[in-house]
N, C-alpha and C positions, 0 to 999 in steps of 0.2 A: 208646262209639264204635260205629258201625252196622258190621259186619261185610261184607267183602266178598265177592261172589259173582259165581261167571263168568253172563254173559249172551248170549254169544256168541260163536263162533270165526272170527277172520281168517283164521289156514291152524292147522295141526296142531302149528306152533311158535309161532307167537306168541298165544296166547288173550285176545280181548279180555276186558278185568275191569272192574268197577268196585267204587269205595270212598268212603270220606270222608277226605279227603288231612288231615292234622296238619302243620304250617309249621313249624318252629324258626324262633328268631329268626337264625340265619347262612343263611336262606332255602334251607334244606334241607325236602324233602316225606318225611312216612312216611303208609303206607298199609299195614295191617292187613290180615294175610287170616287168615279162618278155619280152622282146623287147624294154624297155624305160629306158631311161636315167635316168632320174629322180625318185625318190620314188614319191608313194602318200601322202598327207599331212594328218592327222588327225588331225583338231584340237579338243583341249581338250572338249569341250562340247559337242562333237561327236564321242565319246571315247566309249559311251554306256558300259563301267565298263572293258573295255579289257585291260588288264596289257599287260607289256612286252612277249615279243616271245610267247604269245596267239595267237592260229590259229583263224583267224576271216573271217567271211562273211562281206564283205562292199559291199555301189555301192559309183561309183564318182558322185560327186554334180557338179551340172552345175552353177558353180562359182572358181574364180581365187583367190588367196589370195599372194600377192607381186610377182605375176605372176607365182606361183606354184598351180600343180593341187591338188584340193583337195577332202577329200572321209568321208563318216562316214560309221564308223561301223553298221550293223543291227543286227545281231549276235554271240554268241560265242561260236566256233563248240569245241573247246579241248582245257582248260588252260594248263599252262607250268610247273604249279607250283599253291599250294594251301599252302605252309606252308612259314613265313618269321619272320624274327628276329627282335628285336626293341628294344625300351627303353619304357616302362610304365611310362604314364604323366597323373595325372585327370586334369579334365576340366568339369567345370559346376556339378560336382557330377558325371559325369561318368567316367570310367578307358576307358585311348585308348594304345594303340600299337603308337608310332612313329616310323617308320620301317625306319634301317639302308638304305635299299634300296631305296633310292632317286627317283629311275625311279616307286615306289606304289607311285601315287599323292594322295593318301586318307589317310588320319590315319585308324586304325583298330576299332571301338569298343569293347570292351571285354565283351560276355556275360558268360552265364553257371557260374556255382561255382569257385568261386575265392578262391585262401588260404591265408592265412596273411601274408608271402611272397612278397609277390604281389604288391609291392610298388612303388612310383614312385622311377627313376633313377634304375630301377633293368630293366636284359636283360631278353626278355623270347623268345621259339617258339611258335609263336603260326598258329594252321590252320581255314581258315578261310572258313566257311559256304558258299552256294551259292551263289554268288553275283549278282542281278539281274537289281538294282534299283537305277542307277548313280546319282540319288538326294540324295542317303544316305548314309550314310557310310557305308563298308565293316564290317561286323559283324565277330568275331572269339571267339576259346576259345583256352587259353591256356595251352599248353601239355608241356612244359617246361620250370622249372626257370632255367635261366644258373647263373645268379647272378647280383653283384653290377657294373656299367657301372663305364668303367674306367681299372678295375683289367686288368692284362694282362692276365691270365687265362681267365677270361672271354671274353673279349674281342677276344682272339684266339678260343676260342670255338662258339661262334657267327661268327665267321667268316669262318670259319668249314658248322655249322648248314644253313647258308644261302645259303649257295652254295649247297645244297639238301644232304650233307655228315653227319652219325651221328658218333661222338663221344664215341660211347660204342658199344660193341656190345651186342643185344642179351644174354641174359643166357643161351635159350636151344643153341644157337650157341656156348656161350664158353664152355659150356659143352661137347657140342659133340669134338668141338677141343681137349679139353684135354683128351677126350675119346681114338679119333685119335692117339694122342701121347702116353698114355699108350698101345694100345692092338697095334701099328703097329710102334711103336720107336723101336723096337729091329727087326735085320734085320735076317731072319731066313735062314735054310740052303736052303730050298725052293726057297724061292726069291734070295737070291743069284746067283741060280742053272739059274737062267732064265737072266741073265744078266754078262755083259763083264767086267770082272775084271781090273779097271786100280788102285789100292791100291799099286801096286809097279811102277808105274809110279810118276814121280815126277810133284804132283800138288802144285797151290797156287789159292789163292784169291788173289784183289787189290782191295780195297772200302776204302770209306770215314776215317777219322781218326774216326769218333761217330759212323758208320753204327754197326747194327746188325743184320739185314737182307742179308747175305750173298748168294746172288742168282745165283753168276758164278763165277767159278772157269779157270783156263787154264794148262793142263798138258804139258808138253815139254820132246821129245822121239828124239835123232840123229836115222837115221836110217842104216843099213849099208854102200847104195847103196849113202850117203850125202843128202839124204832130212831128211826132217823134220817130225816126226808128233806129229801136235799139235792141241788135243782136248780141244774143250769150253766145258764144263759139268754144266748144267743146274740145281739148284733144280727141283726135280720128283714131283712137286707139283699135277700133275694130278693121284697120286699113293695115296694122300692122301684127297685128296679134291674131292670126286665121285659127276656123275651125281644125281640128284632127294634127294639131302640131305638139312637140312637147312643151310649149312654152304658152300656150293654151290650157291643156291639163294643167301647169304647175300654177298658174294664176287661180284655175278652176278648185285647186286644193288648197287653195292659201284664202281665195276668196275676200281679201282685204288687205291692207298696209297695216301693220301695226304702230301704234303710236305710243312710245314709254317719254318718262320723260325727258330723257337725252338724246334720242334716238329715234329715226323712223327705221322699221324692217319692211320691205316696203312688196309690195303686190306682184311688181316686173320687176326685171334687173334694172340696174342704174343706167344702159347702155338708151332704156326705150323709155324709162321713167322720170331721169333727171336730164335727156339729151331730145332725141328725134322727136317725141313724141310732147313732152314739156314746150310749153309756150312760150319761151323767149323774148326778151323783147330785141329788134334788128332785125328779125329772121324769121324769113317767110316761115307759114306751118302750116299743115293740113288739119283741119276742123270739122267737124258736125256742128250743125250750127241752126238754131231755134231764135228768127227773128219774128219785132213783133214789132208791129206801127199802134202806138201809144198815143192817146189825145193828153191834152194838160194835167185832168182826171187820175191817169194811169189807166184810164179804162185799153182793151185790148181793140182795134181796130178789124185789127189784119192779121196774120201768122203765116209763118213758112217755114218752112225746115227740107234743109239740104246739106250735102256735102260741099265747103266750102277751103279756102284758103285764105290765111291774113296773116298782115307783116304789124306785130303789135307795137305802139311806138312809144308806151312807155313801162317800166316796170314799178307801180307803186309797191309799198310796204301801207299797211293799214294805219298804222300811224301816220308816213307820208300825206297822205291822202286826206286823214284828218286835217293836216296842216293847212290843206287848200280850206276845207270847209270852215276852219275854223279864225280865215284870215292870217295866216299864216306866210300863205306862199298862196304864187296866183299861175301855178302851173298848171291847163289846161281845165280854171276854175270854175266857166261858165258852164263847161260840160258834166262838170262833177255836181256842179250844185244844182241845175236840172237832173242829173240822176237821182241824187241825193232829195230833190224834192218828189219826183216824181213815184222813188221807193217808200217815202212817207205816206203818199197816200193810198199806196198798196197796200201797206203796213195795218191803217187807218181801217181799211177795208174788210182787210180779212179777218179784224178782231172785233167788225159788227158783224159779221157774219157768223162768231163763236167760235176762233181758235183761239186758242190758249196758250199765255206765255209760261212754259216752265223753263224758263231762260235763268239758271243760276250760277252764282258766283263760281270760279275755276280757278284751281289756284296751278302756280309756274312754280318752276325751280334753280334758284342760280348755283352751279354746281362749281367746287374745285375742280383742278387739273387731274385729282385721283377721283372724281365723282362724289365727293364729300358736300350736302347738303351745308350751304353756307346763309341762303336767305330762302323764307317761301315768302310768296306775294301773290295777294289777288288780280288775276287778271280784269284787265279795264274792258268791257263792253262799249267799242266807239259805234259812233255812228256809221262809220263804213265799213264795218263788222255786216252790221243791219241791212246798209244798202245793198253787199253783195248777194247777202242770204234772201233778200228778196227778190232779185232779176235769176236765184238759181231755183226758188220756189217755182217762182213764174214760169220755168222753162221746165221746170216736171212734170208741173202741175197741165199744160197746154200741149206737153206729149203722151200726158196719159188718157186725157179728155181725146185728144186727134185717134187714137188707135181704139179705144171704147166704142167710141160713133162710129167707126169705118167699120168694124165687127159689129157696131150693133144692128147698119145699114146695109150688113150682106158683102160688103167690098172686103171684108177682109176677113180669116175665121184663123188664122194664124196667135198659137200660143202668145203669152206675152206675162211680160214679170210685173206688177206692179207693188208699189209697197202701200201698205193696209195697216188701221190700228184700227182697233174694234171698240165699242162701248166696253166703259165699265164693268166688273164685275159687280154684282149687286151687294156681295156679301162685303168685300173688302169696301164698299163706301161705304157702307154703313161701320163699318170699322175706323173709316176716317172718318166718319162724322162724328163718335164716340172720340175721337184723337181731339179733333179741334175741339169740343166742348170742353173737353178740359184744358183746352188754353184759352179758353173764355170765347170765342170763336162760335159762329154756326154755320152748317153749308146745309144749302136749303137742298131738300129733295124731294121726286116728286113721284110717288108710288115705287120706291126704292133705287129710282134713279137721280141721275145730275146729270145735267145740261152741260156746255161747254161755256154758256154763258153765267151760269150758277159759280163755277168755277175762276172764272173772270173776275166777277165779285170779289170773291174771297183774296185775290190774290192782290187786287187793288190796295184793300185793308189794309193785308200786313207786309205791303211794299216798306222796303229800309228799317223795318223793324228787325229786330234781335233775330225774331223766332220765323222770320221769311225762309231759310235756307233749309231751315229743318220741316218746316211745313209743306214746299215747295215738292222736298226729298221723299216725306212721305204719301202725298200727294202721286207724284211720278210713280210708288211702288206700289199704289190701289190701281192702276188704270192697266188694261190689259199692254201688253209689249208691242209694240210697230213692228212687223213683220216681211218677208216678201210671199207673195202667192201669185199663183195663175189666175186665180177668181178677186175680182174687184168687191170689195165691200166700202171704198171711202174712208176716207181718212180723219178717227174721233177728234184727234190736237189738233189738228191743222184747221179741221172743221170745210174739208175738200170733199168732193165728191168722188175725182180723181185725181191718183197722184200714182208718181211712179219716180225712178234714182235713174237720172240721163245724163247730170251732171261732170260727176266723179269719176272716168272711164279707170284712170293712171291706180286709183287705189280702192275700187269696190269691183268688183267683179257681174253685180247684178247689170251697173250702169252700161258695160261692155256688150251683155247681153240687150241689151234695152238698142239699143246703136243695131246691133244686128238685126231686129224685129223690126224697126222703126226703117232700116235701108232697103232689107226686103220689099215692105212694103211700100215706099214708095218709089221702088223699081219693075213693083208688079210681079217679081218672082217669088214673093209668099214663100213659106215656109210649114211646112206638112202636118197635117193635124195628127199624124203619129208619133209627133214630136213632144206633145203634151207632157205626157209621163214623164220624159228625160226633162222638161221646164220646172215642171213639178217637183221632182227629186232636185235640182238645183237651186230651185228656190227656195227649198226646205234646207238643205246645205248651208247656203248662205245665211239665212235667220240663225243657224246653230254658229257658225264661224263668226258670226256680228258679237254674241253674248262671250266668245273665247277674245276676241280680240279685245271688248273692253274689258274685260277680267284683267288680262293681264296689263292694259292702263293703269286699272286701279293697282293695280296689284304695284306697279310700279311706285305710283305714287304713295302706297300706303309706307312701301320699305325706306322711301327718302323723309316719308314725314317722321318716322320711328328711329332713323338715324338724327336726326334733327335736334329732334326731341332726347332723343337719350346722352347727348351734350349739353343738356339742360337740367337735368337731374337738382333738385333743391330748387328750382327756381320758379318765382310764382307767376299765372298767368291767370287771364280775365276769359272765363269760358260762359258756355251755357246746356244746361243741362239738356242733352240730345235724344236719353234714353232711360229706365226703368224699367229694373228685372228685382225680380226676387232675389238675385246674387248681390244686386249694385246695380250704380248707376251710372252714364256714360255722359262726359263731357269732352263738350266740342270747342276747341281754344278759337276764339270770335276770328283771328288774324291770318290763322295759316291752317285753320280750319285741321287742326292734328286732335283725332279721337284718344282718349282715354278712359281707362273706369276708376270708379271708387269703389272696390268692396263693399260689400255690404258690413263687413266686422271691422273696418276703417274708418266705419263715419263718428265714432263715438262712445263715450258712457251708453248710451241710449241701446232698445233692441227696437231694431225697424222694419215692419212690416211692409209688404206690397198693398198699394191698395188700388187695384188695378181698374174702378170705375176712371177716378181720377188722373189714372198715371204721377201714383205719387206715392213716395216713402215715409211713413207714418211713424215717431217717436212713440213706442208705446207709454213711456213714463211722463216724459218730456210734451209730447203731441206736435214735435217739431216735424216741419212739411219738407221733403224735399220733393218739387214736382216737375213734371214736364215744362221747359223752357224758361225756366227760373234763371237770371243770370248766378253766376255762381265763383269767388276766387278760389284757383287752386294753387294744390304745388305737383310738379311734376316728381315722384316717389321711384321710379321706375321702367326697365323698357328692356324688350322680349325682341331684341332686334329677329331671331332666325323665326321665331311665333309672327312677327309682327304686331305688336300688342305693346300697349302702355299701359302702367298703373299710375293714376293720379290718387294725391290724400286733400283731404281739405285743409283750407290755407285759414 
């Protein structure tokens, strides 16, 4: 959240401020300011029409509200967002919007021409007009039917559209793409001629059993002297995707693939994401390519990096792959089990060095033919999960170190993106220190800090226990966010110095950038230090486009686990207790990991208190405990499919 700071003063009591306002859904406003503890309160009749993460101008009112300070808004310097998704309801003769998003406390009015579509119980987008006049409703018109509420196409596509992603691309964009793919799919002797031939090196890919965007390949070379060399080879995505094109902007606005759970929406059209540009196996492909001659160690020898070509000769699935390592199948096994060993000790490596596994469970979904949630399942973490995420570490991590040094040594002073997570907040680990105490737990700290190796610790402990996922979760939501910037600070999790996204061209938008910086310079024609700003504003884009894309992840996943579950209704299941409020308490089913609460006027004869040192609900008569991470049986009571919400009772 952007921090607030004074900009000007109305008189010497009231200071105007400005901030980035945060909405509850009971259409309450908080507004952060820097140096204090507490947000500022807005309440709703003082909202002056500002939605969520609206940059606003407020002053504080000189009154207390349950001893929080409180502010109203005066004006609205830059909305976050003018376009949102809903369900169509009349009322009194007019059509409104009921928007999915909880945190719009207004319904929409729909004005402009309406089409016969247009009914209730149907999804649309719609953008909505200036909003001036917090006694009236928000006025909009509607740019898009997605359909009938309910479908699960629909329903995924609204979940998509909300999150500011759209669903289609463009025509003059697919056009140009397949333009792309005819006049630059065939690789000519030219291009060739400018690039390192690895086609007789022995490459593969390793991706999803469903993936079809195949973005990184790894070749494996013994060398005479007993090292190794082994290149990650990159889709050459910046070979087909040029500056100042429409098909550049539209990646540039999208800035990611979205991933739901049935569904990829993806970054480029299918023409350059699942074809030309996808690493196939049979057929040649143009790559970027970050090789590195490896001793038995893993240690790093050698490095280079260039525009290269490679004909990949095999296509594993991550399971396949296991198979080899696991004695299964002995297809190309001697190469897999030196990568495989040699990523272990990378592995080994970088977690004495103090990065930290927040590696936790993920759950899949096996859908019917109508998108009908029929099974969740945790996914398996194999080992060739590990081994690939290591040789793609390796190749961030040794293109962000290459371009540091060459700018720190004067060769080079061209912009560049890298990605950054920062220390801790001080306040919030001391918050999770208070967390894990009361799950009998301690994390050591030291003048209000923690280590990465502190962290380490802890997580060793409560490996395969109950309360790993939930400690894991709160964990990840004390430590500041991973971001992209122009200024390098190093990387807190990973426990890097340097790191940057070179991997992923086909579905991150930063990485494409990184490709352009990185060929510039080493072609010597650098790239303008007037450029900075436009890096900067893009790199700031992307960090906000990263936190919308997994929103609507979750968001996916929350609606398939809510459908799930609400075909279970009466039926009892083995949870553990996730959460503790003063309303209730939140349990998490150990299996398919589906949240629910228990009211608090649910649990009993009893009246129960919050007793929030311990994170625990207190029987006043009784003294019965219910606390943080307690296993717990329930029964499933209830389910808020369009809320996304479950009510669980105790079993």
């Amino acid at each position: 959240m952007k921090k607030s700071q004074k900009t000007s003063e109305a008189t010497s009591k009231h200071p105007i401020l400005t901030g980035i306002i945060r909405i509850a859904g009971k259409g309450l406003g908080f507004i952060e300011i820097q140096g204090k503890e507490e947000d500022i309160l807005i309440e709703n009749e003082n909202l002056n029409t500002a939605l969520n993460k609206d940059e606003v101008e407020f002053v504080i009112l000189p009154k207390k509200v349950k001893g929080r300070t409180v502010g109203k808004v005066t004006k609205i310097i830059k909305r976050a967002k003018m376009e949102f998704v809903g369900t169509l309801e009349h009322e009194n003769g007019r059509l409104f919007l009921i928007p999915d998003d909880k945190k719009v406390y207004k319904d929409i009015a729909i004005v402009g021409d309406v089409s016969s579509e247009a009914q209730d119980n149907i999804k649309v987008l719609v953008k909505i007009n200036d909003w001036t006049d917090p006694n009236r409703n928000p006025e909009g018109k509607i740019i898009k039917i997605i359909g009938k509420k309910g479908i699960h196409d629909v329903e995924m596509s609204a979940i998509v559209m909300s999150k500011g992603f759209a669903t289609e691309f463009p025509p003059e964009v697919e056009e140009e793409a397949e333009s792309i793919s005819k006049n630059f799919g065939t690789i000519t002797p030219n291009e060739l001629a400018k690039r390192r031939d690895f086609r007789q090196t022995l490459t593969f890919t390793i991706d999803p059993i469903d993936a079809k965007d195949f973005d990184d390949a790894i070749s494996f070379k013994k060398l005479p002297n007993g090292n190794f060399e082994i290149g990650v080879h990159i889709a050459d995505v910046s070979h087909f995707v040029r500056e100042h094109t429409e098909l550049n902007r539209e990646a540039l606005k999208r800035g990611f693939s979205v991933y739901l759970v049935d569904r990829t929406i993806p970054m480029l059209p299918e023409a350059l994401s699942n074809e030309v540009c996808s690493l196939k196996p049979n057929e040649d492909r143009l790559t970027f390519s970050a090789v590195f001659e490896l001793d038995a160690q893993g240690k790093v020898k050698s490095r280079w990096f260039g525009k290269t070509i490679i004909h990949s000769a095999k296509r594993f699935t991550y399971e396949a792959a296991q198979d080899v390592l696991d004695g299964k199948s002995t297809e190309h096994k001697n190469e897999l089990e030196t990568l495989n060993a040699l990523a272990k000790k990378m592995r080994d490596e970088k977690f004495k060095k103090g990065a930290i596994d927040f590696e936790q469970d993920e759950v899949r979904f096996e859908l019917d033919e109508t998108g009908r949630p029929i099974k969740i399942y945790k996914k398996k973490r194999l080992d060739t999960h590990k081994l690939v995420e290591e040789y793609m570490l390796l190749a961030n991590k040794e293109v962000a170190e290459f371009i540091f040094k060459a700018r720190e040594n004067k060769k080079s002073d061209e912009p560049f993106i890298y990605r950054i997570h920062d220390l801790p907040d001080r306040e919030r680990i001391a918050n999770l220190g208070i967390f894990l105490k009361a799950l009998g737990f301690d994390l050591t700290m030291r003048g209000g800090n923690v280590s990465a190796k502190d962290l380490q610790v802890l997580f060793s402990k409560i490996e395969g226990r109950a309360e790993e996922s939930m400690i894991k979760t709160a964990a990840v939501r004390s430590m500041a966010k991973a971001i992209y910037s122009t200024i390098n600070i190093g990387h807190f999790g990973l426990s890097f110095d340097y790191y940057t996204h070179f991997t992923s061209p086909i579905r991150r938008y930063a990485d494409l950038l990184v490709h352009r910086v990185l060929f510039h310079h080493l072609n010597g024609t650098g790239i303008p230090q007037n450029e900075w700003h436009s890096y900067e504003k893009m790199a700031r884009e992307n960090s906000e486009q990263e936190i919308a894309a997994a929103e609507a992840e979750r968001d996916s996943k929350k609606l398939k686990q809510v459908e799930y579950m609400s075909e279970r209704v009466g039926q009892t299941f083995d949870g553990i207790i996730s959460g503790v409020t003063e309303w209730g308490m939140y349990i998490e089913e150990k299996d398919t990991r589906c949240e629910g609460m228990i009211k608090l006027r649910d649990l009993g004869d009893d009246y129960y208190v919050l007793e929030e040192k311990t994170y625990s609900l207190v029987g006043e008569k009784t003294k019965k405990r219910f606390s943080l991470g307690d296993k717990i049986k329930f029964k499933v009571s209830g389910a808020d499919i369009e809320r996304k919400t479950l009510d669980y009772s105790l079993q």
